[in-house]
C-alpha positions in Angstrom: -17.6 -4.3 23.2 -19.2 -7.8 22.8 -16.1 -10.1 23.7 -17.0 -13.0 21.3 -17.3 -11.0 18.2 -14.0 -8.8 19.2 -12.3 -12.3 19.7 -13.5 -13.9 16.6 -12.6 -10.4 15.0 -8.9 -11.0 16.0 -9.0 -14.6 14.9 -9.8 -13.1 11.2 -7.2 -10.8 11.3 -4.9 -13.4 12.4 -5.6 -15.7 9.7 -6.0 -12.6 6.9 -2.7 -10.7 7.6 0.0 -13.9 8.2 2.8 -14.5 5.9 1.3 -17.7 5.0 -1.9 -18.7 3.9 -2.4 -21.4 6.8 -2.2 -21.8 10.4 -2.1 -24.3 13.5 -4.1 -23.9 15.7 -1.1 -23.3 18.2 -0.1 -20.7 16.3 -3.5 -18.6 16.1 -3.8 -19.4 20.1 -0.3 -17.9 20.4 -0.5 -14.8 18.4 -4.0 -13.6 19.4 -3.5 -14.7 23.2 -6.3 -17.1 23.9 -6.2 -20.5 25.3 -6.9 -23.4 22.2 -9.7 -24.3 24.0 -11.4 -21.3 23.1 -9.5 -20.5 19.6 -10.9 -23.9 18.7 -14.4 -23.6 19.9 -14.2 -20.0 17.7 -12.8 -21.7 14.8 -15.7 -24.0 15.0 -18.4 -21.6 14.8 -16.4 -19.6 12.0 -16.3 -22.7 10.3 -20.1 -23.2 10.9 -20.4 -19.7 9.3 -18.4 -20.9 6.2 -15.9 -18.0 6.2 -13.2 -20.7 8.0 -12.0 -23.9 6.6 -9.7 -26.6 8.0 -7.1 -28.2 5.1 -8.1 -32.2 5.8 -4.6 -32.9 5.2 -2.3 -30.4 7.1 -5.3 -29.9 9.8 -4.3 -25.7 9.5 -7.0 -23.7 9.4 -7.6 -20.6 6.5 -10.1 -18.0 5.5 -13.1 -18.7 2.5 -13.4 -17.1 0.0 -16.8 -16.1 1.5 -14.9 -13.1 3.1 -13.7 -11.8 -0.5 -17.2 -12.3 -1.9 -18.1 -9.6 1.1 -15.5 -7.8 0.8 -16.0 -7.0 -2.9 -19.4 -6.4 -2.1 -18.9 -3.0 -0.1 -16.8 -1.9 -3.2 -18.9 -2.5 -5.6 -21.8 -0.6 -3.7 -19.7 2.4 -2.8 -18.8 4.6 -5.9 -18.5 1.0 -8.2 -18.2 3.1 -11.1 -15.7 5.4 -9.6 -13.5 2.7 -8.4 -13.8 1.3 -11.7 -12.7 3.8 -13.6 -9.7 4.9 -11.3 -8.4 1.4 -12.1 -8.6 2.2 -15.8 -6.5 5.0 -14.8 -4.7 3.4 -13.0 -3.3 0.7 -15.6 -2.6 3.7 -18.5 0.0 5.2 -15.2 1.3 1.6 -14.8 2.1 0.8 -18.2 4.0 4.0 -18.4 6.2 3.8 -15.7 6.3 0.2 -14.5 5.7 1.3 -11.1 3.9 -0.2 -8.5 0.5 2.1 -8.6 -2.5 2.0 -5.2 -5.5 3.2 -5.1 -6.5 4.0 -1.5 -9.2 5.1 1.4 -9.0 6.0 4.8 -11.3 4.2 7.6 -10.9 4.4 11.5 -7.9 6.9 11.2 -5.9 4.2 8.6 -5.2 4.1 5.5 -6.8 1.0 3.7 -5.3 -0.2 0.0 -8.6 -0.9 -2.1 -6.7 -1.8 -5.1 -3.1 -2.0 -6.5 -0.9 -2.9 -9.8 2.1 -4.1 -8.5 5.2 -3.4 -11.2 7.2 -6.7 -13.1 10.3 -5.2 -11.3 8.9 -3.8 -8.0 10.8 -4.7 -4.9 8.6 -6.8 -2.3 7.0 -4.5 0.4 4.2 -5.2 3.5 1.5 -3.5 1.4 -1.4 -5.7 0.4 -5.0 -5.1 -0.9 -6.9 -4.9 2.4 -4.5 -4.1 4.9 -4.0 -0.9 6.7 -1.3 1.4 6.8 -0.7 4.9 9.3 -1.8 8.1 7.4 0.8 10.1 9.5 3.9 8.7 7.8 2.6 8.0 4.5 2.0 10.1 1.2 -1.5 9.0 0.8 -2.4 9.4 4.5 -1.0 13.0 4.4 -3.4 13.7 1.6 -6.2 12.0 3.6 -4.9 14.5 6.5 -4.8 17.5 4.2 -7.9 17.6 3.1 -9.7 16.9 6.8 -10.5 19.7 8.5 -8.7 21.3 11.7 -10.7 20.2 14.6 -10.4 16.3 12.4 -6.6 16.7 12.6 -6.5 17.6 16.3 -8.6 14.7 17.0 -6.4 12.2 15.1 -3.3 13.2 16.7 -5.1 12.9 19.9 -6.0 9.1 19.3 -3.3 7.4 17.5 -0.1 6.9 18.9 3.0 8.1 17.3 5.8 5.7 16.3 8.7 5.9 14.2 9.1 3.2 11.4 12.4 4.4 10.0 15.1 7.2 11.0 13.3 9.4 8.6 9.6 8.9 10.6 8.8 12.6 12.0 7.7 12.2 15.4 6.8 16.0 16.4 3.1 17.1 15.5 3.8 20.7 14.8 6.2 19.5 12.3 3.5 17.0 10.5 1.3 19.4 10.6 2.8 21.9 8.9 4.0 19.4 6.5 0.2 18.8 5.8 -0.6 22.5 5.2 1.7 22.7 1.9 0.4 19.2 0.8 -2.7 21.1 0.5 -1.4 24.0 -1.1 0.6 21.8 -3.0 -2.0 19.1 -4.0 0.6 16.3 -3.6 2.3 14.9 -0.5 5.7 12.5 -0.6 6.6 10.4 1.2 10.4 9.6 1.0 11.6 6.2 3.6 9.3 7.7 6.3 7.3 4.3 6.2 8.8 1.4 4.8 13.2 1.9 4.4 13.7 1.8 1.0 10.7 3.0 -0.5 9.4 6.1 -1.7 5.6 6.8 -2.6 4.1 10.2 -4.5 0.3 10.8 -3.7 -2.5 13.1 -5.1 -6.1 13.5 -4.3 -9.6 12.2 -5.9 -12.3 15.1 -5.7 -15.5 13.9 -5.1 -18.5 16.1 -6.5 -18.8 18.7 -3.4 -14.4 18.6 -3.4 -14.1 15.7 -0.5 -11.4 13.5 -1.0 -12.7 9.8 -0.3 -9.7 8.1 -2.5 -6.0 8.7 -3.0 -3.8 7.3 -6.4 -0.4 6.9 -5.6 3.0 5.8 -7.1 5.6 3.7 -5.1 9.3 3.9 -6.0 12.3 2.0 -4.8 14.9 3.7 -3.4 17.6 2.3 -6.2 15.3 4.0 -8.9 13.6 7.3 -7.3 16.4 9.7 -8.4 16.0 8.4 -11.6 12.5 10.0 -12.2 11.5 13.1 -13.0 9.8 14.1 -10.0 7.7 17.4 -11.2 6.9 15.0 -14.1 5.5 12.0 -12.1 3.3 14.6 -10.1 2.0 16.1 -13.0 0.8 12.7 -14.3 -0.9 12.0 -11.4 -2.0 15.5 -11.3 -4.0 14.8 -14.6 -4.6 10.7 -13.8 -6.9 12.5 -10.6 -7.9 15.0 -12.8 -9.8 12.9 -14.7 -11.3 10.5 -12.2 -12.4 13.6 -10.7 -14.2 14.8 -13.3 -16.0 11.3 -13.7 -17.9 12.4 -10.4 -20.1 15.0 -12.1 
């Protein structure tokens, strides 16, 4: 791998996946592990570029916009009108519940949130547009999982090391994997604390037009308000929400 576009890679990711929206220059040299010599001379060039810019007055450094306008780009060239539409979806299954509802993909074995409708009364968790989540642990990855065939599955568990987020993380691959053969049977997967303690998260499948699943909808729920649903019901919402984004394909 090139070393000066994996560093200003890491530099990006820095600056895109921090808790605040700007940062020292000591503190990007600390967290991705170069010397501020060379985080400055990157900064420089990334700022040359236009997708870095330095506040005048605080002398922290952020991302552009210019990454967003990219960003958007790929979505609006891969299945626009797809995406579009599942967000239409989308909004009817938030209004109706008040849930916090994601609409997801899955890219280098992780599970990437392409769009979300975050609830008036949700409770505050680590999962933003753009970042990237395990598929082992999580409802929507198990459907990504699912749906991959078995020589796909062997492979992943063979690459991705294994870790347990929460007491209720499973950590034994026979186990997940059986778990993934009745979320295809099933056409659902849960996922109940196995990610993020306290939440819960219900996910169903988007058939494209030859039956590959390339997107996921999926319903978070808080602990303090899950055994309040109606489970079968939620899943039979979804069940019909993917239904007809589904059928938008042919």
């Amino acid at each position: 791998m090139n070393q000066s576009i994996e560093r200003a890679y890491k530099i990006i990711n820095c600056l895109a996946f921090n808790e605040v929206d700007e940062l020292s220059i000591t503190k990007i040299s600390k967290q991705v592990g170069f010397n501020i010599a060379t985080v400055h001379r990157f900064l420089k060039s990334l700022s040359n570029l236009g997708l870095i810019e330095q506040n005048s007055n605080t002398k922290k450094y952020r991302l552009t916009l210019e990454l967003f306008r990219i960003g958007n780009s790929i979505l609006n060239n891969r299945n626009s009108n797809i995406i579009n539409y599942s967000i239409e979806q989308m909004h009817s299954l938030s209004r109706r519940y008040n849930e916090t509802i994601n609409l997801s993909t899955f890219e280098r074995n992780r599970i990437i949130y392409i769009y979300k409708i975050t609830s008036t009364n949700s409770i505050k968790y680590d999962v933003t547009i753009g970042s990237e989540h395990p598929a082992y642990c999580t409802a929507t990855g198990k459907i990504f999982l699912a749906y991959r065939d078995k020589e796909f599955i062997n492979a992943y568990f063979n690459e991705i090391k294994l870790i347990k987020y929460t007491k209720n993380t499973k950590s034994d691959i026979d186990e997940i994997k059986k778990e993934l053969k009745l979320v295809k049977i099933n056409g659902y997967a849960f996922d109940r604390n196995e990610y993020i303690e306290g939440s819960n998260c219900i996910a169903v499948p988007i058939y494209n037009f030859d039956k590959k699943v390339n997107y996921v909808i999926s319903i978070s729920l808080p602990n303090i308000r899950f055994n309040s649903y109606n489970s079968s019901k939620i899943i039979n919402d979804l069940l019909k929400t993917s239904d007809e984004i589904s059928k938008s394909f042919n």
